[in-house]
ZADOMAR-427527 format. One record per residue (C-alpha): residue in three letters; x, y, z. Coordinates in steps of 0.25 Angstrom, whole numbers, padded with zeros to 4 digits, always signed. Each point is the difference from the previous one (the first is absolute). Layout:
ALAXYZ/...
This chain:
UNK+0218-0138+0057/UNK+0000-0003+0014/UNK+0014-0002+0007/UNK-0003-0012+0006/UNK-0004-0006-0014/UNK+0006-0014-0006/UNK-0002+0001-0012/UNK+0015-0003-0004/UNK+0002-0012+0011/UNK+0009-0010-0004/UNK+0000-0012+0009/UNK+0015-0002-0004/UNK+0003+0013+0004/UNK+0008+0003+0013/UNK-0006+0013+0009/UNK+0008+0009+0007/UNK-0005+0012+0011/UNK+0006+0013+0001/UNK-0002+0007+0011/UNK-0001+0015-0001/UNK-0002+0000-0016/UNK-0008+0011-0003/UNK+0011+0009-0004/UNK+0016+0001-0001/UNK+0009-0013+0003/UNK-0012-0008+0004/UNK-0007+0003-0015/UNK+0013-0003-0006/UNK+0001-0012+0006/UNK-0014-0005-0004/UNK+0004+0005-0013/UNK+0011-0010+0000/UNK-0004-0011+0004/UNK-0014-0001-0008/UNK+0010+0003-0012/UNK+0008-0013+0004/UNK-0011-0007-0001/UNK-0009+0001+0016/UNK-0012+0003+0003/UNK+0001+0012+0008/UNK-0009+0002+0012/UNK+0002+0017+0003/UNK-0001+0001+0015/UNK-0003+0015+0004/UNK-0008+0007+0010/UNK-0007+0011-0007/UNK-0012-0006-0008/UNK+0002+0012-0011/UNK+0014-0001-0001/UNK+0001-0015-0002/UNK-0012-0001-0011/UNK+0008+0012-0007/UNK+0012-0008+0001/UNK-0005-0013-0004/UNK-0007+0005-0014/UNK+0013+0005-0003/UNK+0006-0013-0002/UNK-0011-0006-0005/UNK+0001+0010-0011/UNK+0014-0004-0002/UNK-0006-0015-0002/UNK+0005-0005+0015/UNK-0008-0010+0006/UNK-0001+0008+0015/UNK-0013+0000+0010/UNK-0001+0009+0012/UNK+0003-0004+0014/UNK-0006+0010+0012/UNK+0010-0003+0009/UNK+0004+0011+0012/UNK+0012-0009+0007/UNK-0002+0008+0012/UNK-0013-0007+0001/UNK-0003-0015+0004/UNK-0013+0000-0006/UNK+0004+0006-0013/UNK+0012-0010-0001/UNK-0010-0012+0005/UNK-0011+0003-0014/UNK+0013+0001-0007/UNK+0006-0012+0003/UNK-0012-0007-0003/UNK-0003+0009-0014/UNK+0013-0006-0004/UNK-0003-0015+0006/UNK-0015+0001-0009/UNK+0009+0003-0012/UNK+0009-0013+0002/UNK+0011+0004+0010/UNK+0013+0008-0002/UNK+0014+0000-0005/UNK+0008+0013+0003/UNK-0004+0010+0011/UNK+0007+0014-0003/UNK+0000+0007+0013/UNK+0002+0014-0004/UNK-0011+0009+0007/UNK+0007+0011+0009/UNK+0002+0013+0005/UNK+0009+0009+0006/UNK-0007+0006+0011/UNK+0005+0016-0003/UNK+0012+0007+0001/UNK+0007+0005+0007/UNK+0004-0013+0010/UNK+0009+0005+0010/UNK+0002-0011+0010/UNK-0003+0008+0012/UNK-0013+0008-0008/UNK-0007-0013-0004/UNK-0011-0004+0006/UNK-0006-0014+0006/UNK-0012+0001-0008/UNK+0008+0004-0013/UNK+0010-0010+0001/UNK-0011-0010+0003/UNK-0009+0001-0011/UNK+0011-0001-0011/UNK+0003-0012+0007/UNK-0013-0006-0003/UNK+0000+0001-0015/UNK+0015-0002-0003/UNK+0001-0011+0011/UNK-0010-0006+0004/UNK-0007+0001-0012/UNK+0009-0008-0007/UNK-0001-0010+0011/UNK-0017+0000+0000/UNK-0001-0001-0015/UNK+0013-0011-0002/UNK-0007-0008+0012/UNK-0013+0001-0006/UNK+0004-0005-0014/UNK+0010-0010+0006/UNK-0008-0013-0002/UNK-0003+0004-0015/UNK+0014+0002-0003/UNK+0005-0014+0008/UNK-0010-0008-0010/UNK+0007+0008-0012/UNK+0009-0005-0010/UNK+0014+0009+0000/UNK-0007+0012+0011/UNK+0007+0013+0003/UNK-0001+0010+0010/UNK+0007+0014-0003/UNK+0001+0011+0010/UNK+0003+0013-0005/UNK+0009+0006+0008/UNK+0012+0011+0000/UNK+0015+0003+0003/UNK-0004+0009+0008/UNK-0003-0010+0011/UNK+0012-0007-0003/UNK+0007+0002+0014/UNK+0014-0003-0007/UNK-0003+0011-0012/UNK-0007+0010+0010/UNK+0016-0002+0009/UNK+0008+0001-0011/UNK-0006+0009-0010/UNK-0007+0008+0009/UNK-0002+0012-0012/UNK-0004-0009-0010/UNK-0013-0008+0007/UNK-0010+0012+0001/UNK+0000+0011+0013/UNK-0003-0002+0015/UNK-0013-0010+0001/UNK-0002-0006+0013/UNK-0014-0006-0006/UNK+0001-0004-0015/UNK+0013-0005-0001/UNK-0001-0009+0012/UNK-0013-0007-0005/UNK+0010-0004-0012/UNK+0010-0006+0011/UNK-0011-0007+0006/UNK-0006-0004-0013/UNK+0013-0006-0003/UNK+0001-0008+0013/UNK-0013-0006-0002/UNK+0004-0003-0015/UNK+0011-0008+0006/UNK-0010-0006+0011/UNK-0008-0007-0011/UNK+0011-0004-0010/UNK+0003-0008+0013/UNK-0013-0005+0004/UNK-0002-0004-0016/UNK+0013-0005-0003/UNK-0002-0014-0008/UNK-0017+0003-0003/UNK+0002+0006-0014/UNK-0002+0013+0003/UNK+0010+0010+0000/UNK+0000+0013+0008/UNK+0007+0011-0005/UNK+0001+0016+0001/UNK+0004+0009-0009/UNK+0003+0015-0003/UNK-0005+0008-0011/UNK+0012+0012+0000/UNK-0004+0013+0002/UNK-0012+0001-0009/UNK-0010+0012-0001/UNK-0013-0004+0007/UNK-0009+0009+0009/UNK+0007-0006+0013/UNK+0011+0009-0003/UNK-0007+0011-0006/UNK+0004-0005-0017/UNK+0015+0005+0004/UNK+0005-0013-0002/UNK+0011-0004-0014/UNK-0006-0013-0004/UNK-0014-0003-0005/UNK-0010-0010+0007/UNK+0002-0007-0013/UNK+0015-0002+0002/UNK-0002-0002+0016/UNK-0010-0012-0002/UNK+0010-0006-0009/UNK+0007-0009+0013/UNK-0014-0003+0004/UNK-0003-0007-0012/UNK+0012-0008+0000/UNK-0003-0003+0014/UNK-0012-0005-0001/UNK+0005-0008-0013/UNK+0012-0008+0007/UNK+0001-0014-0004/UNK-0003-0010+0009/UNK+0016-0001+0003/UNK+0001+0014+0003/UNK+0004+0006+0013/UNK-0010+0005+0011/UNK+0003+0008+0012/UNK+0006+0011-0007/UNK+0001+0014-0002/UNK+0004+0006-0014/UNK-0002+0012-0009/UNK+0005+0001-0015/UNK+0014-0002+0004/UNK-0002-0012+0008/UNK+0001-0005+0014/UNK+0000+0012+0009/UNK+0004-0002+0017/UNK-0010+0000+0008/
C-alpha cells in the first residue's frame, strides 16, 4: 500500500505530524497518538526508513500517511506544509527530529560548523516547520505544539545537578536551552489563540542519539508527548515537564 494512501481518512479525525518518526521516541509517539484516535502524518527524511516505518503501523491497524519532511530544508518543509493543507489542515505538531551532533563536545574542541549544523535541525528546524504549519494550526479546533526537548538543556538542572544531566556538551545540550527559550518565545506570542506550546522530556530513554544506553524505552519517553499534545483546552502552555512534572528551566 502506498504510504501516502487514504484509505482509512475520517473527516472527523484530528491530524497530528511528528517530526523525526521514523524510529525511536518519534515512532512511539505516532504510535500513540494514532492509537488515541489521530491521524498520524510520519514526518522523516529518509524515503526507505519512513515507508518501513509507516507499514509498521499500518499493520498494527493505525491510520498514519508518510510525510518527507527534512527540517533543515525550506523547500521540504514548504511541500510539507502544503501535503498536510491538501489533506484538510492540522492539529498537533510534534516537533521531535534531532541530533546530537557527536561526542565528544568539549567547549574549547567544538567546532563552528559542528555547532551550527545541529543548530539547524534542533533549532531552527523547529522554528521552519512550526512557522510552516502555523496557519493550519490557528484555524484548528483545540491545536498543540509539543517540542521535544531534555533536562539536560535545563540551565537550572545542568547548575545544580551537574552529574545527573549527561557529560560536557557544548553543542547538544545548549540547542535544548535554546529550544526551550523559544518554546517560551511562542507560548508568549500565542497566549489567548488556543494553542498551547509546550516542551517536554522523555527521561533517559535508549535511542541511537545515545548509542541504546539509555534506561527507559521510547515507549515510556513519548508518554509526556502524548499528554502534551492531548491537554485540554484549559491546560497550561509555556511549560517544561517530564514524568514528574514541571521541571525549571
Amino acid at each position: 500500500m502506498p504510504e501516502n494512501s487514504n484509505e482509512n481518512s475520517n473527516e472527523n479525525k484530528r491530524t497530528a505530524l511528528v517530526t523525526g518518526a521514523n524510529k525511536g521516541i518519534g515512532y512511539e509517539i505516532a504510535a500513540g497518538l494514532a492509537r488515541l484516535g489521530f491521524r498520524v502524518g510520519v514526518g522523516a527524511r529518509d524515503a526507505v526508513r519512513r515507508a518501513d516505518a509507516v507499514d509498521k503501523l499500518r499493520a498494527d491497524g493505525l491510520d498514519v500517511f508518510g510525510v518527507p519532511l527534512d527540517v533543515t530544508d525550506d523547500v521540504s518543509v514548504a511541500a510539507a506544509a502544503a501535503q498536510l493543507q491538501a489533506r484538510g489542515g492540522l492539529d498537533v505538531l510534534v516537533n521531535n527530529a534531532a541530533i546530537t551532533g557527536g561526542m565528544p563536545q568539549d567547549p574549547s574542541k567544538v567546532s563552528a560548523e559542528q555547532v551550527l549544523s545541529v543548530v539547524d535541525t534542533n533549532v531552527v528546524g523547529v522554528i521552519r516547520v512550526t512557522n510552516a504549519v502555523l496557519p493550519m494550526l490557528r484555524r484548528a479546533t483545540s491545536p498543540r505544539i509539543v517540542n521535544v526537548s531534555s533536562t539536560v538543556g535545563s540551565l537550572t538542572l545542568q547548575t545544580a545537578q551537574a552529574a545527573a544531566v549527561g557529560p560536557v556538551s557544548a553543542v547538544y545540550s545548549p540547542t535544548k536551552s535554546y529550544l526551550n527559550a523559544v518554546t517560551v518565545q511562542y507560548a508568549k506570542e500565542l497566549a489567548g489563540t488556543g494553542i498551547l506550546v509546550n516542551a517536554g522530556c522523555p527521561g533517559f530513554v535508549a535511542t541511537d542519539l545515545n548509542g541504546h544506553q539509555g534506561t527507559r524505552t521510547p515507549e515510556q519517553g513519548a508518554a509526556v508527548f502524548l499528554a502534551l499534545a492531548t491537554l485540554p483546552d484549559s491546560g497550561p502552555t509555556g511549560t517544561f515537564r517530564d514524568e514528574d512534572g514541571i521541571q525549571p528551566w
